[in-house]
C-alpha positions, -999 to +999 in steps of 0.1 A: -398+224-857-416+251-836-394+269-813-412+282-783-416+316-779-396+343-750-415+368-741-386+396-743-387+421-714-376+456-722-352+472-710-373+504-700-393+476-680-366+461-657-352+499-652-385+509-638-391+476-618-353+483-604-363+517-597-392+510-576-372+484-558-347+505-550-374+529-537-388+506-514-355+499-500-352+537-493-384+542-481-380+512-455-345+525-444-360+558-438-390+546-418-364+525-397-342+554-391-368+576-381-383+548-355-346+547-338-346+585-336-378+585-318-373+554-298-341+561-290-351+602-277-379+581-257-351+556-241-328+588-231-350+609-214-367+573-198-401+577-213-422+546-209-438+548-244-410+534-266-431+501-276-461+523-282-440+542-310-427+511-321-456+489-323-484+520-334-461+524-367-461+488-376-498+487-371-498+515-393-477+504-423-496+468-418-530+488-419-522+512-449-509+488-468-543+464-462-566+495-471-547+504-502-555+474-515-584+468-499-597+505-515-592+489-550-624+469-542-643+494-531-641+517-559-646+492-581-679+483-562-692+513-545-718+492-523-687+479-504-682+511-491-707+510-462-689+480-451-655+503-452-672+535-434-684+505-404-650+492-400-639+525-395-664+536-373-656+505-354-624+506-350-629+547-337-647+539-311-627+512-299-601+533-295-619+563-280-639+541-256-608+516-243-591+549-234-623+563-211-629+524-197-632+540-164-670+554-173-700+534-173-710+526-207-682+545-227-681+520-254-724+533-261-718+569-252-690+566-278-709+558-308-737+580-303-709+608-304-692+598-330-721+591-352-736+621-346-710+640-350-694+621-384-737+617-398-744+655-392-711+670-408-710+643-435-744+651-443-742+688-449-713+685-469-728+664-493-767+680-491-746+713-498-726+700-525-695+712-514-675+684-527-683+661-555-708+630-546-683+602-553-671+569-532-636+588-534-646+616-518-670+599-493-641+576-482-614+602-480-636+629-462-651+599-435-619+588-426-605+620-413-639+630-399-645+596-383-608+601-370-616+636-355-644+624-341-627+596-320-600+625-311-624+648-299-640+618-277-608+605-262-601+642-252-634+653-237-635+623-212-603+623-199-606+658-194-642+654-177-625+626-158-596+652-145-620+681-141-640+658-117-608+643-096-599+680-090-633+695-082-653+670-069-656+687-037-670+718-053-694+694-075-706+683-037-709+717-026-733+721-053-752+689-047-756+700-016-768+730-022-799+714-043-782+717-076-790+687-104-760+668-111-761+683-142-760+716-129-735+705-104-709+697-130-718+720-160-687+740-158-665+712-163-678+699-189-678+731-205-642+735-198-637+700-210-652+707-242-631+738-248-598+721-241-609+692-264-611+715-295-578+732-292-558+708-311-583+712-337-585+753-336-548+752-337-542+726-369-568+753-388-553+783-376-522+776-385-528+754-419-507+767-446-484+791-423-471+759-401-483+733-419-496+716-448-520+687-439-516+660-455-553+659-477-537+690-496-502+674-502-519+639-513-539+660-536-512+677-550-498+641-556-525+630-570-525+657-603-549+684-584-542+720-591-530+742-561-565+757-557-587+723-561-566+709-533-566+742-512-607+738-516-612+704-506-586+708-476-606+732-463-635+714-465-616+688-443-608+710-417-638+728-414-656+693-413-636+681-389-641+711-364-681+706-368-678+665-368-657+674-331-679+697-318-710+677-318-695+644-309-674+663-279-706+684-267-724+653-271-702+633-250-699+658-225-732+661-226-741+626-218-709+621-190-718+652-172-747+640-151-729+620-126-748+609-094-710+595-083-676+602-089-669+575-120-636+550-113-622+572-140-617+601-119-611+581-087-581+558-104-565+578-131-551+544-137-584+530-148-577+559-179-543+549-183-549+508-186-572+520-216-540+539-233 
């Protein structure tokens, strides 16, 4: 008679499935704990963004968790990643244009920006060889240069939008003087410009005095020694700065020429719909 055959499970096997479990379960207890802190900080002081916190995080656990896996894919057939570097695109200047709705044609102005400013920076770190040519690195470097990109958008209309509210008289003035529109409204977009790159100066000022960014610590996760990590964050950072600059002198560029003051800077609830 043939007896049929258990599989045995070790016990080294069911310690480590337990131990991941009971990771999990920390991990989500920590991530709800630390949504009730901010929510509840929000609720006290009678901030109207406590569903934004709320519903932003779940988007981003949902979205993480869908790229992780979807990632698997895309290493394993490098074609895919154009299709990953659209959707990211995409989904950048979505976000960047729904939040300047109040200009004409944001969503077009948008992607000219960001490509431009994700296609130069991209390209010179890869025609320099700074990093190594891989789908790894091309992924990981596009998504926080995409990312800065749509940043450095969001911030360079709205303060073009607020520059204009408060000085639209003065950009008359001009006008009326026989000044371009252009000309007329050069100074704030330079100002905008400026203001739109200070988180940026500020995160690579201060990297590895007040912070360490995350690209270094998921490095150091990942095996990498101190120094390979340390190289390729700053690679990131620098990127990043040059991927903003272009896309935010390129947006200012094509928003400062206004023959009329746009509904963004005569509702500053036509920005805020967007948010």
């Amino acid at each position: 008679m043939v007896g049929l055959a258990v599989p045995a499970v070790s016990s080294a096997g069911t310690e480590e499935g337990s131990g991941a479990l009971a990771g999990d379960v920390r991990l989500g207890a920590g991530l709800v704990l630390l949504l009730a802190v901010a929510a509840g900080v929000l609720a006290w002081a009678r901030i109207p963004r406590r569903r934004d916190v709320v519903t932003a995080s779940l988007r981003a656990i949902i979205q993480l968790t869908v790229v992780g896996l979807a990632l698997h894919g895309v290493f394993a057939a490098p074609p895919t990643t154009v299709a990953v570097l659209a959707v990211m695109l995409a989904a950048a200047v979505a976000t960047a244009s729904r939040r300047l709705i109040g200009f004409p044609d944001a969503t077009r102005r948008v992607t000219v920006s960001c490509l431009l400013g994700a296609g130069v920076t991209l390209g010179v770190i890869f025609a320099a060889g700074a990093v190594e040519p891989s789908v790894r690195t091309l992924v990981a470097l596009a998504g926080s240069i995409i990312g800065g990109t749509m940043t450095a958008c969001t911030l360079t209309g709205r303060r073009i939008a607020e520059g204009l509210r408060r000085r639209w008289d003065e950009v008359e003035a001009w006008l009326a003087l026989g000044a371009s529109p252009r000309q007329a409204v050069v100074d704030i977009a330079r100002d905008s410009v400026a203001e739109a790159l200070v988180p940026a100066l500020d995160q690579t000022r201060t990297v590895g005095l007040v912070t360490l960014p995350g690209t270094f610590v998921g490095a150091l996760l990942g095996g990498a020694s101190p120094a390979d990590a340390a190289r390729f964050q700053v690679v990131v950072l620098i990127g990043m700065l040059s991927a903003q600059s272009v896309a935010a002198v390129s947006l200012a560029w094509q928003l400062g020429a206004p023959t009329r003051l746009p509904a963004a800077a005569r509702d500053p609830s036509a920005l805020a719909e967007g948010s």
